[in-house]
LOFIKOL-120828 format. One record per atom (N, C-alpha, C, O): residue number from 1; atom name; x, y, z. Coordinates in Angstrom, 3 decimals. Layout:
// residues N
@seq=NUM	atom=CA	xx=X	yy=Y	zz=Z
...
This chain:
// residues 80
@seq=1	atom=N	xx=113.095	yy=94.227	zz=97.838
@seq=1	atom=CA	xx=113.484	yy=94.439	zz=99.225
@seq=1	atom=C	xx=113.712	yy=93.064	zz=99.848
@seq=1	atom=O	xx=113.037	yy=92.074	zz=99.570
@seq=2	atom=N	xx=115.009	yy=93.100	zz=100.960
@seq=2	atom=CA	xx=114.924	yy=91.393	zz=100.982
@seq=2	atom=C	xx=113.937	yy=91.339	zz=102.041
@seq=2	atom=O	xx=113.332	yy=92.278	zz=102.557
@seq=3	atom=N	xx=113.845	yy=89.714	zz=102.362
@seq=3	atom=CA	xx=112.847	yy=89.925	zz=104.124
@seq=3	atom=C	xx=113.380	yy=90.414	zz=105.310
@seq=3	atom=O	xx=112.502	yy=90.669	zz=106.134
@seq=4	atom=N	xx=114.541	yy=90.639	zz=105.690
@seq=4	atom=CA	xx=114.726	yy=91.912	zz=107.084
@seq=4	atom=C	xx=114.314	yy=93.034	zz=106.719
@seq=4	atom=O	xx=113.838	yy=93.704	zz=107.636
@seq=5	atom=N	xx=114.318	yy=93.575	zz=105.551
@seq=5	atom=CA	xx=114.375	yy=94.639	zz=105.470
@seq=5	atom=C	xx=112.221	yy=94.794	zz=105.297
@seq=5	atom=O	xx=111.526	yy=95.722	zz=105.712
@seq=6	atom=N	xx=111.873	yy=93.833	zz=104.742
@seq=6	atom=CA	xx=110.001	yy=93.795	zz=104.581
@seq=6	atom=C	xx=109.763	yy=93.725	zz=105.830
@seq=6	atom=O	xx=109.204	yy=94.659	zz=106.404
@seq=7	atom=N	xx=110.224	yy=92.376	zz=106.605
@seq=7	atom=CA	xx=110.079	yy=92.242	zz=108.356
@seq=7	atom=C	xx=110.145	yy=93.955	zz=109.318
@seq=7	atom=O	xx=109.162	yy=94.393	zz=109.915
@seq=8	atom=N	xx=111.387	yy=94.617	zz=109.265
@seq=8	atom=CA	xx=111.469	yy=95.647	zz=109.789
@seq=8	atom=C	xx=110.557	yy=96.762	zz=109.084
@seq=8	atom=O	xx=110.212	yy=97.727	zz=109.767
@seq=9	atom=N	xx=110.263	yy=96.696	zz=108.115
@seq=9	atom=CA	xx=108.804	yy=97.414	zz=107.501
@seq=9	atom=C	xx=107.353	yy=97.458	zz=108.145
@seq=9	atom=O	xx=106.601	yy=98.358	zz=108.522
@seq=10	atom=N	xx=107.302	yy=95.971	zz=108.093
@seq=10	atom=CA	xx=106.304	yy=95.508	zz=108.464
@seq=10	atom=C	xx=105.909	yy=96.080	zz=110.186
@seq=10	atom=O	xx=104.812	yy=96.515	zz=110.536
@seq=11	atom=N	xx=107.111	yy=95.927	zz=111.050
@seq=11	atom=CA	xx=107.405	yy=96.294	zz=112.416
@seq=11	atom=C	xx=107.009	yy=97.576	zz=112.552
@seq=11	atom=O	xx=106.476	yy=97.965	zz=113.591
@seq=12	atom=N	xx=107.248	yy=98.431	zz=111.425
@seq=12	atom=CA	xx=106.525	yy=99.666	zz=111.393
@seq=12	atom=C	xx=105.414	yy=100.441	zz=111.232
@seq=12	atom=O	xx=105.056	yy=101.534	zz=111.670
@seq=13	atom=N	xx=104.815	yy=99.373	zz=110.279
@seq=13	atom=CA	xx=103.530	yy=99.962	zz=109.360
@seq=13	atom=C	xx=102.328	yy=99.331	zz=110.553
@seq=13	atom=O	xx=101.397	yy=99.906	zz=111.117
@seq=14	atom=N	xx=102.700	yy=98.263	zz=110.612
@seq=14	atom=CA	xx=101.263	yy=97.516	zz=111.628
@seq=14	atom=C	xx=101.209	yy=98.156	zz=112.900
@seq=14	atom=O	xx=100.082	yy=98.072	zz=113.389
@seq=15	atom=N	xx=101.917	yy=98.681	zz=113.506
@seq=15	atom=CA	xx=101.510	yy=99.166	zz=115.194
@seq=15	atom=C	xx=100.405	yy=100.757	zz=114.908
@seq=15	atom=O	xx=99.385	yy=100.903	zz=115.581
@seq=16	atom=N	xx=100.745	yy=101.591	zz=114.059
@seq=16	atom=CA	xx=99.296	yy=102.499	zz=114.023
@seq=16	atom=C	xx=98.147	yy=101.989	zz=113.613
@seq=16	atom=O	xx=97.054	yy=102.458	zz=113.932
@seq=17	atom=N	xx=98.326	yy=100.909	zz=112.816
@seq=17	atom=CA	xx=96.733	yy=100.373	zz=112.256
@seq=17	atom=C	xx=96.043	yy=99.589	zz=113.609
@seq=17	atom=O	xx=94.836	yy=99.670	zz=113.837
@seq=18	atom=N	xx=97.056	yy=98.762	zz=114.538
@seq=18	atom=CA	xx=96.371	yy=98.490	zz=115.370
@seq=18	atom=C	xx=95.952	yy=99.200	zz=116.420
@seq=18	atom=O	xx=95.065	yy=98.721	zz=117.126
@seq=19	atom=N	xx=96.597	yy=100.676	zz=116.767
@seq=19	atom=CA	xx=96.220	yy=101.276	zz=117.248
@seq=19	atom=C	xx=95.252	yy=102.365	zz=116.889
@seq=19	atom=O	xx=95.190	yy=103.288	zz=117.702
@seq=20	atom=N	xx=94.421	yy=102.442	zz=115.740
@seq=20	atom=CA	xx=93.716	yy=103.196	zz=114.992
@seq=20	atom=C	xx=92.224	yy=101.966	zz=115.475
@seq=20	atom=O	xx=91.095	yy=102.297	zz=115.835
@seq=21	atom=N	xx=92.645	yy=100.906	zz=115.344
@seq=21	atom=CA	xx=91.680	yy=99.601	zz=115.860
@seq=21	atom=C	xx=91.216	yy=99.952	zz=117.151
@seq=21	atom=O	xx=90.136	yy=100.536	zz=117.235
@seq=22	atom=N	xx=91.816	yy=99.707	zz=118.093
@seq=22	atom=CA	xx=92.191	yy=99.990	zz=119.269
@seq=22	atom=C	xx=91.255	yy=101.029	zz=119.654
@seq=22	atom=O	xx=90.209	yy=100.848	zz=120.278
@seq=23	atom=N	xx=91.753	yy=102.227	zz=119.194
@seq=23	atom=CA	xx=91.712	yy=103.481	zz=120.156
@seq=23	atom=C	xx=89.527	yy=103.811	zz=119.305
@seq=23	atom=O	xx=88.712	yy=104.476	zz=119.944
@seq=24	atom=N	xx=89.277	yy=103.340	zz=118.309
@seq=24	atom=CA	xx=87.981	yy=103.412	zz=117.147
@seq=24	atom=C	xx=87.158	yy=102.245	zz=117.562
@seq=24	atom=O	xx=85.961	yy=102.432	zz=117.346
@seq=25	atom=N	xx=87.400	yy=101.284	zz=118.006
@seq=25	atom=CA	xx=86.592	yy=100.236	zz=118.603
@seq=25	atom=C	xx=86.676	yy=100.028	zz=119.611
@seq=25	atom=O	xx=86.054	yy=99.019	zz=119.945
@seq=26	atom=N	xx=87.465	yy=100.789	zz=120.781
@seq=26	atom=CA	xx=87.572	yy=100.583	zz=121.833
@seq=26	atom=C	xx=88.121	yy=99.238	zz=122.801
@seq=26	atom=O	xx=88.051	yy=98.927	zz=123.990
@seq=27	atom=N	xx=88.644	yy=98.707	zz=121.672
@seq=27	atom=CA	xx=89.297	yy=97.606	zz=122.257
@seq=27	atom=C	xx=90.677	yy=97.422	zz=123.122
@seq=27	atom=O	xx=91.482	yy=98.237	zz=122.671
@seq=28	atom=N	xx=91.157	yy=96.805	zz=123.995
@seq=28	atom=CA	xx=92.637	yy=96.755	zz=124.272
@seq=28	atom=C	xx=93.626	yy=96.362	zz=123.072
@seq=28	atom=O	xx=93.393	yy=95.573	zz=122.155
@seq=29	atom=N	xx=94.241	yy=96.758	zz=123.197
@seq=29	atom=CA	xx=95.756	yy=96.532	zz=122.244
@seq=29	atom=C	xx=95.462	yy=95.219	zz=121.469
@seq=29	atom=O	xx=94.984	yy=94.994	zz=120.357
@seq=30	atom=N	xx=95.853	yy=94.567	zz=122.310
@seq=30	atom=CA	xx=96.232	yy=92.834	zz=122.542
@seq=30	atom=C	xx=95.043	yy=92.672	zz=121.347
@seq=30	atom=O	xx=95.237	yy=92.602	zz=120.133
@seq=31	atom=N	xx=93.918	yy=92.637	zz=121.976
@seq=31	atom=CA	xx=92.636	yy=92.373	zz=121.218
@seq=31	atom=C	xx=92.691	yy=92.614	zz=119.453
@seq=31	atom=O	xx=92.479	yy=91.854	zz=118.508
@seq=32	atom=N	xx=93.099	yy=94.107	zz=119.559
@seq=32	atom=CA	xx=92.806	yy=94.493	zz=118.344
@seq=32	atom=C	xx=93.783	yy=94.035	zz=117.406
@seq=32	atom=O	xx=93.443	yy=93.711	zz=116.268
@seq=33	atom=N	xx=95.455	yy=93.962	zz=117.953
@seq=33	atom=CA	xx=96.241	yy=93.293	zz=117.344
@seq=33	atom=C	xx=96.305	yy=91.677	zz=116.769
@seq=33	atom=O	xx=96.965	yy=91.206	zz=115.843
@seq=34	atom=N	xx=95.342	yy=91.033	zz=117.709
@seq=34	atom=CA	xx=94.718	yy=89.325	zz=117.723
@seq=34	atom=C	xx=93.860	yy=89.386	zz=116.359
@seq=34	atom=O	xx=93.718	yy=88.424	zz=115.604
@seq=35	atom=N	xx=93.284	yy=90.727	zz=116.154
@seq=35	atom=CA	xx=91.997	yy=90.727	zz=115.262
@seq=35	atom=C	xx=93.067	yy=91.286	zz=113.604
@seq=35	atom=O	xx=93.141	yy=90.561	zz=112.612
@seq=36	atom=N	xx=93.562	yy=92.280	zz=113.681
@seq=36	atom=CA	xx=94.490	yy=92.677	zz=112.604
@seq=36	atom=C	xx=95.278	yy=91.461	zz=111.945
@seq=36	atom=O	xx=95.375	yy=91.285	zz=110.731
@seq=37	atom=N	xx=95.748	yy=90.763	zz=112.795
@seq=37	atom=CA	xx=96.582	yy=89.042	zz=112.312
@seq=37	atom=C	xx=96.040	yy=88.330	zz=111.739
@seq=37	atom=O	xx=96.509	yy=87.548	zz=110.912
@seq=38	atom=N	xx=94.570	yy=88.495	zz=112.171
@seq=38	atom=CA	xx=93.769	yy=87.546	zz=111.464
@seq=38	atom=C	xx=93.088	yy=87.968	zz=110.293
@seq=38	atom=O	xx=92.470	yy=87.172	zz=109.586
@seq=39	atom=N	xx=93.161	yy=89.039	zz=110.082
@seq=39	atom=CA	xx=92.298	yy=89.568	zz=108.856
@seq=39	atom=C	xx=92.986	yy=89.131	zz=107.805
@seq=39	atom=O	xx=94.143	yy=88.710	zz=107.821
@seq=40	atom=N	xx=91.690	yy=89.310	zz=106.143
@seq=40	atom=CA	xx=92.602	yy=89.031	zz=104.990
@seq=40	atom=C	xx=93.627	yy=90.307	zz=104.469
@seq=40	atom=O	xx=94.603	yy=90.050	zz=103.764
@seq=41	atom=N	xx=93.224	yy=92.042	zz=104.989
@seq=41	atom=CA	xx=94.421	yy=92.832	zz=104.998
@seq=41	atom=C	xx=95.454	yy=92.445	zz=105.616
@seq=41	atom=O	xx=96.447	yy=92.808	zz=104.985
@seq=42	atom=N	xx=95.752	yy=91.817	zz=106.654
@seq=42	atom=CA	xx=96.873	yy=91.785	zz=107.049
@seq=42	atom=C	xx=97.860	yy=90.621	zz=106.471
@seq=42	atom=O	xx=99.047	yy=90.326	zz=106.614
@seq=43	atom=N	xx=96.702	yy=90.099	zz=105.717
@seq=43	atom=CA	xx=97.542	yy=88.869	zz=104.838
@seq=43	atom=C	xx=97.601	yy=89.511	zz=103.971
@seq=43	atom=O	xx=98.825	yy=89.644	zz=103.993
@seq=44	atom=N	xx=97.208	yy=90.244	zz=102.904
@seq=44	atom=CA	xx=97.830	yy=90.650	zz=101.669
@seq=44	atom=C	xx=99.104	yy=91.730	zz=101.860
@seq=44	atom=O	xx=99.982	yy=92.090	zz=101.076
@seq=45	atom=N	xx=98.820	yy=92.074	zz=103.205
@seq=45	atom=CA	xx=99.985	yy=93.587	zz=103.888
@seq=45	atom=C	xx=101.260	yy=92.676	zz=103.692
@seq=45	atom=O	xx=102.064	yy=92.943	zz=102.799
@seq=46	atom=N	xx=101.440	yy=91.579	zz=104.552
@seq=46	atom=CA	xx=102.046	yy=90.489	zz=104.769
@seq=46	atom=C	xx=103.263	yy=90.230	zz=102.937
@seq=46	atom=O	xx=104.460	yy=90.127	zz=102.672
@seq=47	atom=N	xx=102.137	yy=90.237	zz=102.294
@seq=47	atom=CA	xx=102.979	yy=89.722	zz=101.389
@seq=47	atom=C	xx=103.425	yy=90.746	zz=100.316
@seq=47	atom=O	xx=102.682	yy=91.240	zz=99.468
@seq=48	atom=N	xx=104.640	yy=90.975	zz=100.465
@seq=48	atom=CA	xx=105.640	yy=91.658	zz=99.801
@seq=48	atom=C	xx=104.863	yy=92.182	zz=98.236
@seq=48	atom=O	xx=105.213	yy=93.243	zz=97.719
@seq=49	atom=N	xx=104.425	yy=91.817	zz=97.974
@seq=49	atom=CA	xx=104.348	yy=91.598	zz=96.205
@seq=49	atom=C	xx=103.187	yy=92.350	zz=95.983
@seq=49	atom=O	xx=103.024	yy=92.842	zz=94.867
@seq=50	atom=N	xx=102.009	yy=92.589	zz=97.231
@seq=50	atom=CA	xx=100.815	yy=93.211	zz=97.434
@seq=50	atom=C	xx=101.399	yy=94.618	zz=97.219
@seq=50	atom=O	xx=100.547	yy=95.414	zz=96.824
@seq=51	atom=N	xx=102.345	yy=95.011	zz=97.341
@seq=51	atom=CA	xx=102.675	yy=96.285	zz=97.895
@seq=51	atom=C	xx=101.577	yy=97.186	zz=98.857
@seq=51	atom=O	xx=101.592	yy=98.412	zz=98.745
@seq=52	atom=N	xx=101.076	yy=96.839	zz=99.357
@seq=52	atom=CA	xx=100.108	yy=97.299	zz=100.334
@seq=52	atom=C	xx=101.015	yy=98.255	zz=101.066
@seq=52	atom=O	xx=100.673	yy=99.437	zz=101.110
@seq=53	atom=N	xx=102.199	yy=97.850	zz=101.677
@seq=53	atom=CA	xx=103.091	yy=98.518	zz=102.555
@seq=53	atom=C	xx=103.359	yy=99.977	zz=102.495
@seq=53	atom=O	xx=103.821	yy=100.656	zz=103.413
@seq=54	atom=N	xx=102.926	yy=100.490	zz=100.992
@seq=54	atom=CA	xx=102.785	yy=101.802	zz=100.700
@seq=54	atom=C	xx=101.756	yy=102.663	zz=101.025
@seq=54	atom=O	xx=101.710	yy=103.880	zz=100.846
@seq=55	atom=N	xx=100.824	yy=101.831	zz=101.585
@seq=55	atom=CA	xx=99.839	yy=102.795	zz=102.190
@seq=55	atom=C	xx=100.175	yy=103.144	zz=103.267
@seq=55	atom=O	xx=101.156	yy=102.814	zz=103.934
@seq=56	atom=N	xx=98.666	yy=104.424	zz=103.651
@seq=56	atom=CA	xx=99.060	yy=104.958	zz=105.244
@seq=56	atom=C	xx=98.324	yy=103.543	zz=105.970
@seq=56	atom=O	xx=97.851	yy=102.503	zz=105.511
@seq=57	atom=N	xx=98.535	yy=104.209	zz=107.589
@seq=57	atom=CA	xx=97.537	yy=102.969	zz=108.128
@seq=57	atom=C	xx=96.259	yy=103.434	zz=108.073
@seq=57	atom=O	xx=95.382	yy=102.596	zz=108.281
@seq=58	atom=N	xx=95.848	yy=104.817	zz=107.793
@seq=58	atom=CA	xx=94.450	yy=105.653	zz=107.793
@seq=58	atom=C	xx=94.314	yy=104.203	zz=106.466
@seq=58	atom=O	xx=94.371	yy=103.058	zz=106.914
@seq=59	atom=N	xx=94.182	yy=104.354	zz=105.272
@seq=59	atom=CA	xx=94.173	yy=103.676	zz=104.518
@seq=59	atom=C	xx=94.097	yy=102.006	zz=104.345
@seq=59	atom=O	xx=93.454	yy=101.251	zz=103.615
@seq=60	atom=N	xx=94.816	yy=101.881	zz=105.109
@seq=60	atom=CA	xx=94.568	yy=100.036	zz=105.616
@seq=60	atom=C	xx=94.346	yy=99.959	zz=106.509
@seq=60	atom=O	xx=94.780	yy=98.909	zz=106.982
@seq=61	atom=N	xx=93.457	yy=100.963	zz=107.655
@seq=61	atom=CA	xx=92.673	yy=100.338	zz=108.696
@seq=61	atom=C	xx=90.923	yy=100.388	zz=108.009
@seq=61	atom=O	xx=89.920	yy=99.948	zz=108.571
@seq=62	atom=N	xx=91.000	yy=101.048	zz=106.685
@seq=62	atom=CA	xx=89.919	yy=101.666	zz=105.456
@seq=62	atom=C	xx=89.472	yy=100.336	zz=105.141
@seq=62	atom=O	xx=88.297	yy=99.984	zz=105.236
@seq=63	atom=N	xx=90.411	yy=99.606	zz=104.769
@seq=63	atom=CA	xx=90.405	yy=98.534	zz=104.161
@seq=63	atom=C	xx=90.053	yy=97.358	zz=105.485
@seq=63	atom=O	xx=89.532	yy=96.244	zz=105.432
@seq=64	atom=N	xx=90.314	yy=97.746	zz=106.047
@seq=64	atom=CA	xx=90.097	yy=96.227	zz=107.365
@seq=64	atom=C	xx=88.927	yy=96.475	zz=107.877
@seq=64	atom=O	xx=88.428	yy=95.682	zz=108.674
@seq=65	atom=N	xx=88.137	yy=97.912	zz=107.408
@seq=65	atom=CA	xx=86.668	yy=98.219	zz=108.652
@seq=65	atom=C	xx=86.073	yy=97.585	zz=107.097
@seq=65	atom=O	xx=85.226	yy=96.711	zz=107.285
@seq=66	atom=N	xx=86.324	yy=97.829	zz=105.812
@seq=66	atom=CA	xx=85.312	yy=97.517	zz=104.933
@seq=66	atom=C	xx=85.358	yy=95.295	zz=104.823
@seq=66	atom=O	xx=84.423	yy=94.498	zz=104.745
@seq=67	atom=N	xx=86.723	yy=95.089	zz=104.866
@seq=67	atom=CA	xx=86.610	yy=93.376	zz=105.486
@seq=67	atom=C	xx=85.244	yy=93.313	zz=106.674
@seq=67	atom=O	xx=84.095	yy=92.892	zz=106.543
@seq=68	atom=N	xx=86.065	yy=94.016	zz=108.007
@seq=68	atom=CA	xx=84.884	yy=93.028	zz=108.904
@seq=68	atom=C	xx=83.609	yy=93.843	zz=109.169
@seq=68	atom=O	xx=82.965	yy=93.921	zz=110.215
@seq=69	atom=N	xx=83.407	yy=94.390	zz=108.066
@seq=69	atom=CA	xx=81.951	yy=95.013	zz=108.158
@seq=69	atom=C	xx=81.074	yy=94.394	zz=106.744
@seq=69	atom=O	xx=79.918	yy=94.620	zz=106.388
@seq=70	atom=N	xx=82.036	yy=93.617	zz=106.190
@seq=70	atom=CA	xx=81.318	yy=92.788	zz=105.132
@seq=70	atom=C	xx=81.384	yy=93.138	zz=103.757
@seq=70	atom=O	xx=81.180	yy=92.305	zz=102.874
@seq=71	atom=N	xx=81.621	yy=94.171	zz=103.560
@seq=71	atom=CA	xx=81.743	yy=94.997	zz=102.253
@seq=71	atom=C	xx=83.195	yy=94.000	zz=101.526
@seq=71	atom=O	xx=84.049	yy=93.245	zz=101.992
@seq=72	atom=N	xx=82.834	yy=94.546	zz=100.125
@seq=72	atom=CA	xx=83.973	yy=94.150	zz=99.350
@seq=72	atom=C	xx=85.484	yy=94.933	zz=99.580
@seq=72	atom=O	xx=85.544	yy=96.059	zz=99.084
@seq=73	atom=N	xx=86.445	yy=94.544	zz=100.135
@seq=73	atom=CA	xx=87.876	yy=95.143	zz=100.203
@seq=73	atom=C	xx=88.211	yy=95.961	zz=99.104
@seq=73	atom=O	xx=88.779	yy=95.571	zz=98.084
@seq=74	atom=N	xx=87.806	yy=97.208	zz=99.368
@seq=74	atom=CA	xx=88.400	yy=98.269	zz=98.032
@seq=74	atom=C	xx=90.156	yy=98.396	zz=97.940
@seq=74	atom=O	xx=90.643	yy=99.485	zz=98.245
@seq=75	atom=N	xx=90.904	yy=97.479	zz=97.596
@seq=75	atom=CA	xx=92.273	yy=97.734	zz=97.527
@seq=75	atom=C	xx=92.425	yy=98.888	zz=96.347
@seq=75	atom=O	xx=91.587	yy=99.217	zz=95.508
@seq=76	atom=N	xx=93.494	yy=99.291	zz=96.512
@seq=76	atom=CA	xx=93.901	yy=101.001	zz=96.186
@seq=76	atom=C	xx=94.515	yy=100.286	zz=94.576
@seq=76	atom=O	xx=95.374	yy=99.405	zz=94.544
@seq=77	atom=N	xx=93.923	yy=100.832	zz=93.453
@seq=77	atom=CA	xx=94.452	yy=100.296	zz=92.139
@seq=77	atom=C	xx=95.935	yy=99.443	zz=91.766
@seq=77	atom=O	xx=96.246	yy=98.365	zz=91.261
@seq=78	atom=N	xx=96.703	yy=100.778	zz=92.418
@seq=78	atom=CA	xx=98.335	yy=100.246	zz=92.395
@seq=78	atom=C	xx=98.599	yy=99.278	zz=92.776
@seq=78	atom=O	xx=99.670	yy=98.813	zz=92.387
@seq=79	atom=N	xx=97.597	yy=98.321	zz=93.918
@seq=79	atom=CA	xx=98.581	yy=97.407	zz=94.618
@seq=79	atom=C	xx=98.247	yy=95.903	zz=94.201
@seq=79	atom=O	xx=98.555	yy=94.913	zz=94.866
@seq=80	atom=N	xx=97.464	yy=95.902	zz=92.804
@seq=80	atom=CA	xx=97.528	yy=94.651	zz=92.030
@seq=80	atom=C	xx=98.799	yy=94.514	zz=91.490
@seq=80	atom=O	xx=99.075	yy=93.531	zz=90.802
């Protein structure tokens, strides 16, 4: 896939996870989106090759409560 086409992916997949953040921690938008950028899911989401992008966001917001709750990141087999 080239990068407009990952970029406009990307534009898609991240706004429910931050709003799954959001609306589950009670945070404002802004906040939770500040916190999603910074995580290491959103860096492996980020990179094309992770295929992460195939998940739901139920699924990689799974993965971002087990990051900042300390646990080991259970990534989904396929996306080595």
């Amino acid at each position: 896939m080239d990068g407009g086409k990952f970029s406009a992916m990307l534009s898609v997949i991240v706004p429910p996870v931050v709003g799954l953040i959001s609306s589950r921690k009670g945070l404002p938008e802004a906040a939770a989106t500040e916190l999603f950028y910074r995580s290491k899911v959103y860096g492996r989401l980020s990179d094309e090759s992770s295929k992460l992008w195939h998940y739901s966001a139920e699924t990689l917001y799974s993965m971002y409560e087990d990051e900042v709750s300390g646990r080991s990141i259970e990534y989904p087999e396929e996306a080595y």
